[in-house]
C-alpha positions in Angstrom: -18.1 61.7 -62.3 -17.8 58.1 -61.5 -20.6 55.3 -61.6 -21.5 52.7 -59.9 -24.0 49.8 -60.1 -25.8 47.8 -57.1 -23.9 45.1 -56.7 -26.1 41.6 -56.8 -27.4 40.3 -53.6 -30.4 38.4 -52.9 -32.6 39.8 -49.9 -35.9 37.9 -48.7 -38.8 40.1 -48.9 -42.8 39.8 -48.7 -45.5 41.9 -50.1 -47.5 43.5 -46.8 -51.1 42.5 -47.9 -54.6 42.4 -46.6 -54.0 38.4 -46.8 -50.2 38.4 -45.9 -50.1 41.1 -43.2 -50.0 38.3 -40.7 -47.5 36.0 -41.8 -45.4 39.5 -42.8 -45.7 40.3 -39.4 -44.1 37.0 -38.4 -41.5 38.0 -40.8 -40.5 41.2 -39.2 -37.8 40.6 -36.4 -37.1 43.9 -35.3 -39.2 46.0 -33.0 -42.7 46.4 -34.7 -46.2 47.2 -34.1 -49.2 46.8 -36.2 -51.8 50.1 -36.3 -54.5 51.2 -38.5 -55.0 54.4 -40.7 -58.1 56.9 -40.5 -60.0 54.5 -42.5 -59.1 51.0 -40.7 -56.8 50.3 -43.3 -53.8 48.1 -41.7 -50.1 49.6 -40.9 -47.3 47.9 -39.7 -44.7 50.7 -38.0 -40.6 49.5 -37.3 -37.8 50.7 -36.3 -35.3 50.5 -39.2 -31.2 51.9 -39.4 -33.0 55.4 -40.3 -35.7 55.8 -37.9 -39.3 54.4 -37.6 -41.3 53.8 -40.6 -44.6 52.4 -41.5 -45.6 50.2 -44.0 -49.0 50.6 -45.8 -50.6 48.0 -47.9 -48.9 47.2 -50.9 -45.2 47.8 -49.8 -42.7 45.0 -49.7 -40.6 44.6 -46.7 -37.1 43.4 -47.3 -34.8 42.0 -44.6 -31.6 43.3 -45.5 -28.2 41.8 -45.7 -27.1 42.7 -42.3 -30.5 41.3 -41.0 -32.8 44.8 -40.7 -36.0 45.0 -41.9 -37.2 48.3 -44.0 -40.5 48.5 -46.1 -40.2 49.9 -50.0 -43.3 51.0 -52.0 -43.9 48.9 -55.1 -42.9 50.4 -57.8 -39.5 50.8 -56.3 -39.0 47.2 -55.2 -40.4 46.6 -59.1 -37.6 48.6 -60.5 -35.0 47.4 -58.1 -35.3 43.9 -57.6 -36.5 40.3 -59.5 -37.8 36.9 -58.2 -33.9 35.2 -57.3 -35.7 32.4 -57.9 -38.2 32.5 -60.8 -39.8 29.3 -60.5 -40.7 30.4 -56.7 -44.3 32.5 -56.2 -43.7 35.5 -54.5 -44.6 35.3 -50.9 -46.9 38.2 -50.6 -48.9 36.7 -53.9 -49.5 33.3 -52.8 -52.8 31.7 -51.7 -53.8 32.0 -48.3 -52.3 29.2 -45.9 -54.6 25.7 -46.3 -56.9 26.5 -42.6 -57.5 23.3 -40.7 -61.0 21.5 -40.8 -63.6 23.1 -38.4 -65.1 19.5 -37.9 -68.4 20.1 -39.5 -67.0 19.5 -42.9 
């Protein structure tokens, strides 16, 4: 039987997070809602090629080639996929976004 290896292709991608679920749900472009499990626990639910999926925390979700979003659990994206650019943090590692003063400082 024949093989075949993934061929090489950079895809943007963001750790869903209790401090990136915002900004990851600015990322998604598809049709999306956010929702919550039994124990308040964030979800974000899309509609991908396959179907609709939901994304719990600590999944990545990677905007494909052709533009679709899907999520991945981690130690799938780990095996699958590297920083493109390693000199670049991760977007669902960095520091929370600087928040603007609240004039009392």
């Amino acid at each position: 039987m024949a093989k075949y290896r993934k061929k090489p292709v950079v895809v943007e991608a963001m750790e869903f997070t209790e401090e990136s679920k915002d900004r990851v749900f600015s990322f998604v472009e598809c049709n999306k809602y956010a929702a919550h499990d039994d124990n308040g626990a964030p979800l974000l639910k899309m509609q991908t090629l396959e179907g609709d999926m939901t994304a719990v925390l600590g999944d990545w979700i990677i905007k494909g080639i052709k533009g679709e979003f899907y999520p991945c659990k981690p130690d799938i994206f780990e095996a699958t996929y590297e920083l493109a650019d390693p000199t670049l943090k991760s977007y669902g590692t960095i520091d929370p976004l600087p928040q603007p003063p609240t004039g009392s400082e």
